[in-house]
N, C-alpha and C positions, 0 to 999 in steps of 0.2 A: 210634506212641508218641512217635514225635519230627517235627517237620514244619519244614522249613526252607525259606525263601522269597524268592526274589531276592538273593541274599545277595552285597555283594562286600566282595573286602578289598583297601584301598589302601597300602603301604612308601613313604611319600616319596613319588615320582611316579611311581613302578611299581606296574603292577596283575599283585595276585596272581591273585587269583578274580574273577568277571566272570558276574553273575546266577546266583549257582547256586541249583538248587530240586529237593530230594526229599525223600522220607518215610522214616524206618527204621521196619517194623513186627517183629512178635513172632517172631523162627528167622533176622532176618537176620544174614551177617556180613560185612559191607560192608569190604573191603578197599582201601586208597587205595594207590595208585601214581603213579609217578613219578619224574624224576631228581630228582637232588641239589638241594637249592636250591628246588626248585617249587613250598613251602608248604604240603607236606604238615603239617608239625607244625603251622605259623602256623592251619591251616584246625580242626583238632582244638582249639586254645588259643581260635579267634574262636566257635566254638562254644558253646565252654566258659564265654567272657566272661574270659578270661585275657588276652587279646593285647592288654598295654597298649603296643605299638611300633604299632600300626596304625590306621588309619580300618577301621572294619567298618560295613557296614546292610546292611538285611534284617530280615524277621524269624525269629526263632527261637522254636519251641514246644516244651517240653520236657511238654507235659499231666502234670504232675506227678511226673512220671519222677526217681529218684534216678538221676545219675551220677555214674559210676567213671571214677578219669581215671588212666592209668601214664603219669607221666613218664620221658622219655628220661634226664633227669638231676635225679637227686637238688639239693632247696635244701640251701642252709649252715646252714641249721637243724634241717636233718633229719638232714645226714652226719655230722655230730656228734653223731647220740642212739644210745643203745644200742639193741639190737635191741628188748628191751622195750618203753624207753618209746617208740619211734617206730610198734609195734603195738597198744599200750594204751592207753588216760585213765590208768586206775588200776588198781587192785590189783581193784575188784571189775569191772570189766570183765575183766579177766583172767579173773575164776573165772566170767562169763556165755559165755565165751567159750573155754572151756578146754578143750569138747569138740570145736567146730569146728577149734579151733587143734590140733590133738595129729590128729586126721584127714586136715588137711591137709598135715602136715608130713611125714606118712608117705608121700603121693602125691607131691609134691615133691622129695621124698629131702632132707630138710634135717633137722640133728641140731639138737636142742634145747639144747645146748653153745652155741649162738650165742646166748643171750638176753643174755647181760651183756656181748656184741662189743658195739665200736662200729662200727656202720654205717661208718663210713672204712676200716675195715681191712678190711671182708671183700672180697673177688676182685669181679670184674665182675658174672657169673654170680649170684652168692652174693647180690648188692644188689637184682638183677631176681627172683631168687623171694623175696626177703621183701618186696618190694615187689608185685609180684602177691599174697603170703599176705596182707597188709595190705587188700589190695581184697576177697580170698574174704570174710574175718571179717569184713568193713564191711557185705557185703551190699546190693548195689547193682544198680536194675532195668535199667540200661546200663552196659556198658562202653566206655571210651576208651583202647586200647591203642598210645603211641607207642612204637615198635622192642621187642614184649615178647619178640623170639627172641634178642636181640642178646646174646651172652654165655653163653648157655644152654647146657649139656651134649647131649648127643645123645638121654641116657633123658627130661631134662625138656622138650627140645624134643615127642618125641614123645605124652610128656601134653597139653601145651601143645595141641597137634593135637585131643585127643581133646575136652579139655574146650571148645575154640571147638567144632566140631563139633555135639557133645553138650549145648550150651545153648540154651534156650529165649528168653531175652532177646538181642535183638539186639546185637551186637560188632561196635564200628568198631577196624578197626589197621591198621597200616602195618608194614612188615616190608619185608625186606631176601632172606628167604628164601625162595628159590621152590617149594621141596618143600613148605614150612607152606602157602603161597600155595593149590597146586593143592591142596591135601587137604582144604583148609576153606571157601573163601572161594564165597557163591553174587550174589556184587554188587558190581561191582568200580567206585570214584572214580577217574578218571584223569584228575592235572593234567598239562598240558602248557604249556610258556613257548616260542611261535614266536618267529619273527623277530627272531632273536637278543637272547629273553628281554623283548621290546616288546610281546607278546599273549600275554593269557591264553585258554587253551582248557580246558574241563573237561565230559570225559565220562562220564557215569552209565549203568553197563547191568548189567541181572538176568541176572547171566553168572559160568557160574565162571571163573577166572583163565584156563586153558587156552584155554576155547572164546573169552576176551573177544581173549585175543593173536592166536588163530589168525582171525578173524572182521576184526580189524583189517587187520593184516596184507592178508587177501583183499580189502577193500573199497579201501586203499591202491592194492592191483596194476589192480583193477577199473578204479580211476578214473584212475590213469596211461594204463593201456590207453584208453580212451575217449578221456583227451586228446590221446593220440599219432594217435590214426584220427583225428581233426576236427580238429586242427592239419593233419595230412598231407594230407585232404581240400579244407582250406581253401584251401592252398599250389596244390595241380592248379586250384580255380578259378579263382582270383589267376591264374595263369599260362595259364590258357583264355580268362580273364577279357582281362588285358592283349595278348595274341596278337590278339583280334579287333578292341582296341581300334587296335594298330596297324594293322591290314590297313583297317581304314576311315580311318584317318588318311590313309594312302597313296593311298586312291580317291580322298579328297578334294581334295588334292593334283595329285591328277592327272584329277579330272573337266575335260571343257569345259565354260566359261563357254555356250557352245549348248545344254545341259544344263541349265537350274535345275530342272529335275521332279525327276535324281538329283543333284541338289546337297542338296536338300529331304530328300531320304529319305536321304541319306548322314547328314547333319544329325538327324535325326531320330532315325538307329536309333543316333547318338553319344552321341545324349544321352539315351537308354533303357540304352547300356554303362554311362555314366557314371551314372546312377542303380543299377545294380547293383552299381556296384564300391562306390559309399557305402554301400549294406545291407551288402555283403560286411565291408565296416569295422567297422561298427556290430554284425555278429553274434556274440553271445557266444561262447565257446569254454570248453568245460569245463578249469578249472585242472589241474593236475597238486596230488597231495596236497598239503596245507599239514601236517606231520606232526613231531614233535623227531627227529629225528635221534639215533642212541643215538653214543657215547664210538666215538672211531677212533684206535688205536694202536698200534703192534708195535713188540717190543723186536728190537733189531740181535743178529743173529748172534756170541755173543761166547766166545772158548776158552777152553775147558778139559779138561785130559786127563780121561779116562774112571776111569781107575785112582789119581787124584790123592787123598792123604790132606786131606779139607777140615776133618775134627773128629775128632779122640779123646778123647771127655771120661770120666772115670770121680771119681763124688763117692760117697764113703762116706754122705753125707748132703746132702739139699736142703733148706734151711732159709730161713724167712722170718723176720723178727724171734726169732729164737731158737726156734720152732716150728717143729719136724721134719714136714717135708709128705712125705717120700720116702728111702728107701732103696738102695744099692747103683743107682745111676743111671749106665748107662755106655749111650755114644751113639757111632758111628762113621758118618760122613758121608762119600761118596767124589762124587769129579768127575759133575757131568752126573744126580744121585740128586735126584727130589723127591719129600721126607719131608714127612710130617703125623704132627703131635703132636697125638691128642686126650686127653679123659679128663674127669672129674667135673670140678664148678665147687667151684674153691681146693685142686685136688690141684697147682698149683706152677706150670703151664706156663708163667704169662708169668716169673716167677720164675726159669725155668728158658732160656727164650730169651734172658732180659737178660744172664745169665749168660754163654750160648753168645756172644750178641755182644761181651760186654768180653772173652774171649778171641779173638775173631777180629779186630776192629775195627784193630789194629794191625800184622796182617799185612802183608808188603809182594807176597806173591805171589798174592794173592788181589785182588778189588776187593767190599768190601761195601755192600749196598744193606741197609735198616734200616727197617721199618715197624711202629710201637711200638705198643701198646694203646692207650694214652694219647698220643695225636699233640701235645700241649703240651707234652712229657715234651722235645722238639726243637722245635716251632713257635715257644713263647713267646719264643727269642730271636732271632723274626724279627719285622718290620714287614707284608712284604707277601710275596704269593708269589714278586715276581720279585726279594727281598732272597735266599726259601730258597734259588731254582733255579741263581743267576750270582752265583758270588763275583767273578770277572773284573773285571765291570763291561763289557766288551769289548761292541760294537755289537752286532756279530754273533753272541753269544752270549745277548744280551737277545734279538733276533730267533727266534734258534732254540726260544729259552723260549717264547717266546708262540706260536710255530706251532705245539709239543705243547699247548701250555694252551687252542690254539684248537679241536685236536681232541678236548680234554676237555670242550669247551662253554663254555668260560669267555669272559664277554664281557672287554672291553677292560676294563670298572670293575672287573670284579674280580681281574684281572691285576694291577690297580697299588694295588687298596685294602688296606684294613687285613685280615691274614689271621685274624684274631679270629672278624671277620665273616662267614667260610664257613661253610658245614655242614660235618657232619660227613665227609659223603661226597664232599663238594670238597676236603677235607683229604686224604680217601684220594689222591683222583687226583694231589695234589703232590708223595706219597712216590713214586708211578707214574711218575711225570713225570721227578724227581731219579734215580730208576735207570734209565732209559732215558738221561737224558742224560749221565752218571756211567758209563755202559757196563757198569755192577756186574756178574758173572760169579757173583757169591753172595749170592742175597736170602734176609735172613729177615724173616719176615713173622709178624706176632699180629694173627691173625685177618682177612684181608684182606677179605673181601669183607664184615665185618659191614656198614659204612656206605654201600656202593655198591646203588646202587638194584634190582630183578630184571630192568632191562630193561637196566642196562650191567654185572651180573655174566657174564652169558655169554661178553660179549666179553673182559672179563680172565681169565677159567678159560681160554680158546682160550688166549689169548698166553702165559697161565702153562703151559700144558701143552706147545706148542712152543716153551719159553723154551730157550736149549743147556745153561744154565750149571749150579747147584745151588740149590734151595732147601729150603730148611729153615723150615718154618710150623707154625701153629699153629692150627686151625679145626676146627666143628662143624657146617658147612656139607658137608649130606652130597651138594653135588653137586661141590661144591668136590672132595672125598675123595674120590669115583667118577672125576672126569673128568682132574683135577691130577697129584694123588698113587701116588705107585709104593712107594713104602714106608711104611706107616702103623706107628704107636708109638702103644701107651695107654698115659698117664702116673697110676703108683697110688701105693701105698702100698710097694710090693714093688720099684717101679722103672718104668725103660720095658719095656712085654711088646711083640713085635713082633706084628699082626692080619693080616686080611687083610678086604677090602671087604665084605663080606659081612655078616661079625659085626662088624663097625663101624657101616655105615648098618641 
């Protein structure tokens, strides 16, 4: 249905993609991965004939295919329309459509109350299902889904599953989740940036996610292995190699001039070594993997008593712009507790974090670390990452910035450029960054692993799970909630109820 051909994409003087070429036909759902930064979304928009920041060629076939495209983020002319008009033309498209639309609202879990919202007020969550509803009703022979789990509750995550799944037209998405990942995806794109973001690699395999990591993975170990035995092999003849060269050296030396027959044949079998030692030169050697490297970093062992009161919050009412989301809300947080706040999309939570952090924020016996939903909520009053990370100014505190920023993958340019121009999930690693090196004892976190990629979430669930200190989050990330989380809270209407893993994920 779709056929793309040699295709690359050029940023300036960096290459994203680098001849890419495959087909989508009819049941696929082609999953793109990758870290932060890699072009994933840039490759969805060159597709699409969106990406006016880049050189693209190749060709592109769409045989007549309508596509469906989910932006990661809403335009300024959409966030400003009511839920209405940003789902309708008109009033009679409404009533062509007013069986599809009322069907799907009910599989969504979205209340019809929203029609006369504007689009800017409703929650994260809230913007990505009428934004996916907006695609249902359009009716389209492809889908282009950028980050459609990101914000998502846990009952529409697992629609979300059912309907990639259960379609017959091929869906390309990108996602951040690796439960979505493994439950749906039978074809996975995999961009990779080597050499410190200077080569593009990009691999296509009819693989589901599982078998595509673990198949890496092996062929990774395969070829290391190989290189390690023909390096080690090469090294013994090198050294058998030079051994004989010098024990003829030494004959020659010490032949007598009465002797030219073994002067000749000393001479002779030197320069048959010396011909071997230049094949030996010349002979290839299998590389050791060329492969990205996933995110390296652990936070410092940092105290905190066990039994320490970190929150006692108790709100008669949780309110947003005058809108009661929540009732009788009482939350008690002790030393060393990592809580997870889930629950429906726009029952309060980030509402209810911002809250938690203006009364902690001013502690003097705590140290808080702060990871927003909205990372421009704090970014915007920075220039670049290394304005966030070092107020100092201090040599060796710029240094120390940039050897975390190195093990986040960040090259030198984007250490010192403008921080606008990260992704989203480079944005994460600098809230990661700043509490590691801030030594914070008390993270709270909205939603952390939405923007980090599935091949560098793992590694932050490990370090959040052996972190000493407390935190207190907020995610629907249900490996996040499995592997993190020791006290989980669903936030409703009634208040926080406390769960347990089970009836959560």
């Amino acid at each position: 249905m779709i056929e793309i051909k040699n295709l690359n994409i050029i940023i300036g003087t960096r290459e994203i993609i680098k001849d890419l070429s495959f087909c989508l036909q009819k049941g696929d759902k082609m999953a793109m991965i990758g870290e932060e930064g890699n072009g994933k979304s840039t490759l969805i928009k060159a597709i699409l004939g969106a990406c006016h920041y880049a050189k693209v060629t190749g060709e592109i076939n769409f045989n007549g295919s309508k596509l469906g495209y989910l932006k990661q983020i809403l335009e300024d002319n959409e966030i400003n329309k009511s839920v209405y008009d940003f789902l309708f033309k008109d009033e009679n498209d409404y009533y062509l459509k007013i069986k599809d639309f009322y069907r799907w609202l009910s599989k969504l879990n979205i209340d019809d109350s929203f029609l006369n919202n504007k689009l800017k007020d409703l929650s994260g969550g809230e913007k990505i299902k009428i934004s996916i509803l907006k695609l249902l009703l359009d009716e389209y022979d492809v889908l282009f889904l950028d980050e459609p789990s990101n914000d998502l509750d846990i009952a529409t995550l697992k629609w979300l599953e059912d309907f990639i799944k259960n379609q017959t037209m091929p869906i390309v998405y990108v996602s951040h989740d690796e439960e979505l990942l493994s439950n749906t995806a039978n074809m996975i794109l995999h961009i990779e940036q080597l050499k410190r973001k200077n080569e593009s690699k990009v691999t296509v395999a009819k693989s589901s996610y599982e078998d595509y990591v673990k198949n890496k993975i092996s062929l990774i170990n395969k070829q290391n292995q190989i290189s390690n035995f023909e390096k080690k092999e090469h090294e013994k003849t090198k050294q058998k190699l030079l051994s004989l060269m010098q024990t003829v050296h030494y004959q020659q030396n010490a032949i007598s001039r009465k002797d030219p027959h073994g002067a000749r044949l000393l001479k002779k079998k030197m320069h048959a070594l010396k011909s071997q030692e230049k094949r030996l030169e010349n002979k290839e050697i299998t590389e050791k993997a060329d492969f990205e490297e996933g995110i390296n970093f652990f936070f410092e062992n940092v105290f905190i008593p066990k039994n320490k009161n970190i929150l006692s919050m108790s709100l008669e009412e949780l309110k947003a712009e005058n809108k009661i989301l929540a009732r009788n809300v009482k939350l008690e947080v002790k030393g060393k507790e990592h809580v997870c706040i889930t629950g429906k999309n726009g029952s309060g939570k980030t509402t209810l974090i911002r809250l938690i952090y203006d009364e902690l924020k001013s502690r003097n016996d705590i140290k808080i670390g702060y990871m927003p939903q909205n990372y421009n909520e704090i970014l915007k009053e920075y220039n670049t990452p290394l304005d966030f990370l070092v107020n100092s100014g201090k040599k060796e505190d710029v240094t120390l910035a940039m050897t975390f920023l190195g093990g986040m993958n960040f090259t030198h340019q984007e250490m010192i450029g403008n921080i606008s121009n990260l992704s989203g999930g480079s944005q994460a690693k600098l809230f990661i960054v700043k509490m590691i090196i801030e030594k914070c004892n008390v993270l709270l976190l909205d939603e952390p692993t939405r923007n980090l990629s599935p091949l560098s979430n793992p590694t932050l669930r490990k370090m959040l799970k052996k972190f000493s200190g407390t935190i207190i989050s907020i995610s629907h990330d249900r490996k996040y909630i499995k592997e993190v989380a020791d006290t989980i809270y669903v936030l409703s209407k009634e208040g926080l109820i406390k769960s347990d893993k089970d009836a959560t994920c």
